[in-house]
N, CA and C atoms as a LAMMPS dump frame, in Angstrom:
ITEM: TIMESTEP
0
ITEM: NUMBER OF ATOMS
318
ITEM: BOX BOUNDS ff ff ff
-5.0000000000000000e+02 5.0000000000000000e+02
-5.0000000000000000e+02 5.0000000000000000e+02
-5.0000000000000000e+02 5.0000000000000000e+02
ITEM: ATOMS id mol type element x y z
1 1 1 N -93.156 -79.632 186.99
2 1 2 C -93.818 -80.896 187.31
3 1 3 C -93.763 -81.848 186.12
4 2 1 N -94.082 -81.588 185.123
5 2 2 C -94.183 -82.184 183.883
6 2 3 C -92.317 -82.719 183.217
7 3 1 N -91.893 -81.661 183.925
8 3 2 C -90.112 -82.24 183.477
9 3 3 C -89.848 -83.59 184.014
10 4 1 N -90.438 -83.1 185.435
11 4 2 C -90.006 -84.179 186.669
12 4 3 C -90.388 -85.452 186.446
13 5 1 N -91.901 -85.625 185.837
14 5 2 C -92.318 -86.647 185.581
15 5 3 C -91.637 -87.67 184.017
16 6 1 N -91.491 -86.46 183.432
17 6 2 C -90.691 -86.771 181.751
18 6 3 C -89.416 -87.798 182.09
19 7 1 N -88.796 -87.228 183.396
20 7 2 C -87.608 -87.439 183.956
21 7 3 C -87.69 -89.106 184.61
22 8 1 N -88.579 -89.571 185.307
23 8 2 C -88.853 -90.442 186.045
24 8 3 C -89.268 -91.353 184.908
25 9 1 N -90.309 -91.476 184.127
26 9 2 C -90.701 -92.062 182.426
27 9 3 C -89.372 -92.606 181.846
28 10 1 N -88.095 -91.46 181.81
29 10 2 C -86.97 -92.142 180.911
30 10 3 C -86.151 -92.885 181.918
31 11 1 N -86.464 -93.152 183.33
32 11 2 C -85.814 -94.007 184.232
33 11 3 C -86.065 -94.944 183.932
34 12 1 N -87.483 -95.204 184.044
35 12 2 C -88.248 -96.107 183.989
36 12 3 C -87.773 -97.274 182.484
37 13 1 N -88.002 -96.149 181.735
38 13 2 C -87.697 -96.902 180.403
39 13 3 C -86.17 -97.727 180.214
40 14 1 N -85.34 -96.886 180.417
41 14 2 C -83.588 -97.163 180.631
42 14 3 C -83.289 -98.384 181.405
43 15 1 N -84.375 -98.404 182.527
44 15 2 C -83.829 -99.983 183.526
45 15 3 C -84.492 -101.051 182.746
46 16 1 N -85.354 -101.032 181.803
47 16 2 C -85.638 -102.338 180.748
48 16 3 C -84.34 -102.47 179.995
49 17 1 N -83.434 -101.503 179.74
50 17 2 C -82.216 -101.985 178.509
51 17 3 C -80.997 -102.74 179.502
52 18 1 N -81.385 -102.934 181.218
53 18 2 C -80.437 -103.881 181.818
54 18 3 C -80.404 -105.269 181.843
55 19 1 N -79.176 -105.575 182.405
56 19 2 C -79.01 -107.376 181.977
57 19 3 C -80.077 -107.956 183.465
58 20 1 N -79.251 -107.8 184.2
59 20 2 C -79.706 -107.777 186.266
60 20 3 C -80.654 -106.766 186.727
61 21 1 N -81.189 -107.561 187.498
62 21 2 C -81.615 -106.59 188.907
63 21 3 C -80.649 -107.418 190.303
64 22 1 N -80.578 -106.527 190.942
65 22 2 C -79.859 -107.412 192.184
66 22 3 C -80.547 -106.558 193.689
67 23 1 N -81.153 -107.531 194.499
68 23 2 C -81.232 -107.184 195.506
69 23 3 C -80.847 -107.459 196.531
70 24 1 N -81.025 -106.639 197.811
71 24 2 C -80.453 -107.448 198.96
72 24 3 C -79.489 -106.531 199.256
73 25 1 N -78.998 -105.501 198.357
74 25 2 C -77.57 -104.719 198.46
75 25 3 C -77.555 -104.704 199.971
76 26 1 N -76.562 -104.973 200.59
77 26 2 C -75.675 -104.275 202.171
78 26 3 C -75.867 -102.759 201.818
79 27 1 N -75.624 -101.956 202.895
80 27 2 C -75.847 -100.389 202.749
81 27 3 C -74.516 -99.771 202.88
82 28 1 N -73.499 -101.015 203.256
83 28 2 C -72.2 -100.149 203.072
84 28 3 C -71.454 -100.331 201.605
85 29 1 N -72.139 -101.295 200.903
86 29 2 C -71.749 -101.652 199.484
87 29 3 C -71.864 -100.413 198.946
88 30 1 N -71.233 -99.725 197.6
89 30 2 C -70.936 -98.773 196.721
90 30 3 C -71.166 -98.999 195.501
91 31 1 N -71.746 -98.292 194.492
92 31 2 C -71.823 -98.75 192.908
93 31 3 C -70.504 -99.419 192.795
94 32 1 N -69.442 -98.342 193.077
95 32 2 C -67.901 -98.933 192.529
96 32 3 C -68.006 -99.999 193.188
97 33 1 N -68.239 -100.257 194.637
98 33 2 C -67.59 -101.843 194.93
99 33 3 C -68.472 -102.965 194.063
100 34 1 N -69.946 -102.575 193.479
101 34 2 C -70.677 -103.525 192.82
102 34 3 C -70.065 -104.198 191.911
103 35 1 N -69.487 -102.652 190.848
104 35 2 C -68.846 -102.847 189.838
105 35 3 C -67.693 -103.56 189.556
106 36 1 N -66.867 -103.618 190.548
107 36 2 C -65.476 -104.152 190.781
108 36 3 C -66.078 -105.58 191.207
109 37 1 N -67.097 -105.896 191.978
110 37 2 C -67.461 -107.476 191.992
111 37 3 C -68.149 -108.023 190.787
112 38 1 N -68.654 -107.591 189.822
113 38 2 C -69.47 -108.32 189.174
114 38 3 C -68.33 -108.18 187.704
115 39 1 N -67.881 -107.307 187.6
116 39 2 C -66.513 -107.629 186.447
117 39 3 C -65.925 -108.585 186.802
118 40 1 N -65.695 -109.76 187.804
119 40 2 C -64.762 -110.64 187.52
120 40 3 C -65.608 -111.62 186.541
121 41 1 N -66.975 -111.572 186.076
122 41 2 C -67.531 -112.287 185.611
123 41 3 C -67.548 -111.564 183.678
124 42 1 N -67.394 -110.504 183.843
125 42 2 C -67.459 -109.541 182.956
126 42 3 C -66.969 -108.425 182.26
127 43 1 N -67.584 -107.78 181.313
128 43 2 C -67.411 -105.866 181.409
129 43 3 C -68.422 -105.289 181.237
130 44 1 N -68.311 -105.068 182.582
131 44 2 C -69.919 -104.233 183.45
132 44 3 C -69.901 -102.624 182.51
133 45 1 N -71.091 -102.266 181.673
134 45 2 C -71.175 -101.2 181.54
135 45 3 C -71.442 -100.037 182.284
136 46 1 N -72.536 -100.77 183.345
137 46 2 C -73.008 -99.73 183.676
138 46 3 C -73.566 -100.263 185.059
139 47 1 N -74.035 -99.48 186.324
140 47 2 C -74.158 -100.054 187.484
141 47 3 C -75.338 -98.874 187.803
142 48 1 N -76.663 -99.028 188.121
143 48 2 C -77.36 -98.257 188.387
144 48 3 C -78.294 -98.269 189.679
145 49 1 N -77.814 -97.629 190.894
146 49 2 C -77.924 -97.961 192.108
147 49 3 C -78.795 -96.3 192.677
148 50 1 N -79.648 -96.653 192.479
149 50 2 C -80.955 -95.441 193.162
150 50 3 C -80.502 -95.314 194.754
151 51 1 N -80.643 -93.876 194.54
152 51 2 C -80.741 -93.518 196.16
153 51 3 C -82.125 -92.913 196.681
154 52 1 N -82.964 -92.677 198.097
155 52 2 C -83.393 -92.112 198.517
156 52 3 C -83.15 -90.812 198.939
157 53 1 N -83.561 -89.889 198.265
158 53 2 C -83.589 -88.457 198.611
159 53 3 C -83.367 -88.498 199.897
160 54 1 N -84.643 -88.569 200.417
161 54 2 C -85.002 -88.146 201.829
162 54 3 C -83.694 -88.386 202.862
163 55 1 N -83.798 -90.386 202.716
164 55 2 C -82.54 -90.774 203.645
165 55 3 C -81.369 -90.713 203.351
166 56 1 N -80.809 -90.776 202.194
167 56 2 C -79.589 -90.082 201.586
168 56 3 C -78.607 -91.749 201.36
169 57 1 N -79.518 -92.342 201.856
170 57 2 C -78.578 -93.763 201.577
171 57 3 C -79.384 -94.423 200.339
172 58 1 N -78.605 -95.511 199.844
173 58 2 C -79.013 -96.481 198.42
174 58 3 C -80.145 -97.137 198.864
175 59 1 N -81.09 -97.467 197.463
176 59 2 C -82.161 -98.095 198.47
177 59 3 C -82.373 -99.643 198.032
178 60 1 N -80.889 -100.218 198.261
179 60 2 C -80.381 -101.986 198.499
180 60 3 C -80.829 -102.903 196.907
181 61 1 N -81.096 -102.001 196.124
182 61 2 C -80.845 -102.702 194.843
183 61 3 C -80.848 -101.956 193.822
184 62 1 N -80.178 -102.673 192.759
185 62 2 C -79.607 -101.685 191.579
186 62 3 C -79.949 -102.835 190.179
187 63 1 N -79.411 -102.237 189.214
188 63 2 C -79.367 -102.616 187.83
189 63 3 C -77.927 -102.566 187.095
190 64 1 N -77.585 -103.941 186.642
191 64 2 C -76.638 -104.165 186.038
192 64 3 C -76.196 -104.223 184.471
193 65 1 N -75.732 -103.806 183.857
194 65 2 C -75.748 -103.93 182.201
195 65 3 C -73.87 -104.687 181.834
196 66 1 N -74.349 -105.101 181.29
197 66 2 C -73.048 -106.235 180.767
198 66 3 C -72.974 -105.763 179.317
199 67 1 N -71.283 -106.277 178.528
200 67 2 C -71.477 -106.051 177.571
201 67 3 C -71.864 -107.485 176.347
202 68 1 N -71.759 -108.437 177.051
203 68 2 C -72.352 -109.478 176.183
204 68 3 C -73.898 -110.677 176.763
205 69 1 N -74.867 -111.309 176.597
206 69 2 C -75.065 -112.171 176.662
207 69 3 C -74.495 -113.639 177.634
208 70 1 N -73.35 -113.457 176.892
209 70 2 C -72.498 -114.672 177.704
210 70 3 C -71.922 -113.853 179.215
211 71 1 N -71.742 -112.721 179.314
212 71 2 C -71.128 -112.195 180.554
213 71 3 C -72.721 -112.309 181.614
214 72 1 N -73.645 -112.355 181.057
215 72 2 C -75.061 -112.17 181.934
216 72 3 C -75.076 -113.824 182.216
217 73 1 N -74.765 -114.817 181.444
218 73 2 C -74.922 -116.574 181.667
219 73 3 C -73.817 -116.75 182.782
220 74 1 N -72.439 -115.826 182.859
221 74 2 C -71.845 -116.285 183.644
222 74 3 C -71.658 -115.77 185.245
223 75 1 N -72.414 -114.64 184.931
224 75 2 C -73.468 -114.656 186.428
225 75 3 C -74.31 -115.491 187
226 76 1 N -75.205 -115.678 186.349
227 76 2 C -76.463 -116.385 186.653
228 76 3 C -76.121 -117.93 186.864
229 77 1 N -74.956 -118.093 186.34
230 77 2 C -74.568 -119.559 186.703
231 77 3 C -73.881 -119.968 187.936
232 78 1 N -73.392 -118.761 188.852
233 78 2 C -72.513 -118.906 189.757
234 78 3 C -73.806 -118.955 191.267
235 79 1 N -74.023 -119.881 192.327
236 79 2 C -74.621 -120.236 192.878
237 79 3 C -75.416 -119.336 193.489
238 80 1 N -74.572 -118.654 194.405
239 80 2 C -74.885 -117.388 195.449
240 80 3 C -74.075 -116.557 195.411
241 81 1 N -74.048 -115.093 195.511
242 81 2 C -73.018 -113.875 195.488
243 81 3 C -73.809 -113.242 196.759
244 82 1 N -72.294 -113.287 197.373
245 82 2 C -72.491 -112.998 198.596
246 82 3 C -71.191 -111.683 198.819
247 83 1 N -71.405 -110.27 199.187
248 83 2 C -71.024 -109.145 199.329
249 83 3 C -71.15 -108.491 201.241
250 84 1 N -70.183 -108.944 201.653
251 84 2 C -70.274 -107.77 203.203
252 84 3 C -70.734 -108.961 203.933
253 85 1 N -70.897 -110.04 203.778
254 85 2 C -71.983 -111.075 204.826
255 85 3 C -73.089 -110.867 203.893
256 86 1 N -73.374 -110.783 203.322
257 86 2 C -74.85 -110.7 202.525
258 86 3 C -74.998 -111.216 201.361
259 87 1 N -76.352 -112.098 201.722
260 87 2 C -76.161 -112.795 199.818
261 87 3 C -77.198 -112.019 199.307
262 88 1 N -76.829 -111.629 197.605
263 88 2 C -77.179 -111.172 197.138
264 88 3 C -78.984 -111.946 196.875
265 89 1 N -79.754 -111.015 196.016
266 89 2 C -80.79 -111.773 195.179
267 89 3 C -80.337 -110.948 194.103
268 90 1 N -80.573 -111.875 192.843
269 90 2 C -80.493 -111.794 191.284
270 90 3 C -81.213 -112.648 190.658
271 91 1 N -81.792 -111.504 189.811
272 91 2 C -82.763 -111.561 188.525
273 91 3 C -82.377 -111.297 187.589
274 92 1 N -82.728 -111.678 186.217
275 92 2 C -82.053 -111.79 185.016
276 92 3 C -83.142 -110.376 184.741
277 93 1 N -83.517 -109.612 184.087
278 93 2 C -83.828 -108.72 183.187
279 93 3 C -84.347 -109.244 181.723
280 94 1 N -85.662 -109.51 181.306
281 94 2 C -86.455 -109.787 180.086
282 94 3 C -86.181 -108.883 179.26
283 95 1 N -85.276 -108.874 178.035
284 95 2 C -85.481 -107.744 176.755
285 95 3 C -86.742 -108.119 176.243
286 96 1 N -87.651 -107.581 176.122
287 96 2 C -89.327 -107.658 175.111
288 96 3 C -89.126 -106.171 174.165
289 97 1 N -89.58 -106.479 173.201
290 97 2 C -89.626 -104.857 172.041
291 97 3 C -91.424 -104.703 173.007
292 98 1 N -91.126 -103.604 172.612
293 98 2 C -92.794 -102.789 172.518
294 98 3 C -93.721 -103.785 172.124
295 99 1 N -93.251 -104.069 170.917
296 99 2 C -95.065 -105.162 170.259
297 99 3 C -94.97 -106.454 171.03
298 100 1 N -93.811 -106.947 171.551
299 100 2 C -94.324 -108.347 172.34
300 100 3 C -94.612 -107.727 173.186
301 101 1 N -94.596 -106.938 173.963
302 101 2 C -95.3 -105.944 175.462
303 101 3 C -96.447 -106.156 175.535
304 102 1 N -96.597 -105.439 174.054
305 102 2 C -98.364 -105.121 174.117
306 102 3 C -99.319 -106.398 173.794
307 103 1 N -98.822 -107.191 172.874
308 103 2 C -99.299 -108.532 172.217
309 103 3 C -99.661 -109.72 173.557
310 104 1 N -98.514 -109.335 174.312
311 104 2 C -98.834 -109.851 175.245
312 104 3 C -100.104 -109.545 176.735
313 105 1 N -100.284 -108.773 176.902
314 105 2 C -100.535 -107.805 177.69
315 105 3 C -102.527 -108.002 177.133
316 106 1 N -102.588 -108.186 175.821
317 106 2 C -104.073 -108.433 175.486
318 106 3 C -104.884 -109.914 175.601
């Protein structure tokens, strides 16, 4: 129990070091097909797309990591991203350290 939870804590923590959130995913979309769309803007490190146990399918939004700054501006600048018939939603991702967290937070 205590692993499990240790386990879920460093999820938790890891999706603060992304550029995106994107929602809205289609359910026939794939990490790879994410990945292969959002590199024309970039070089996508990393594509992190949660599934549901139970239902065994993605559960329609993920986390994106870029390798620069400017590859995250040239997302966010492009109007609507639209995948399968579906437009996406995208959110940029706040880097804060720990002490603006907490500084803030009081």
């Amino acid at each position: 129990m205590a692993a499990a939870n240790a386990v879920r804590a460093a999820g938790r923590r890891s999706r603060r070091l992304f550029d995106i959130f994107v929602a809205e995913i289609p359910w026939t979309v794939s990490s790879k097909e994410l990945k292969e769309y959002f590199s024309q803007f970039g070089s996508v490190q990393r594509c992190q797309l949660p599934f549901n146990r139970a239902t065994g399918f993605h559960r329609r939004y993920c986390w994106i990591k870029f390798s620069s700054p400017e590859e995250v501006q040239n997302v966010l600048q492009k109007d609507s991203h639209i995948l399968e018939g579906s437009k996406l939603t995208l959110k940029q991702q706040i880097h804060r350290r720990r002490s603006q967290r907490k500084s803030q937070s009081e």
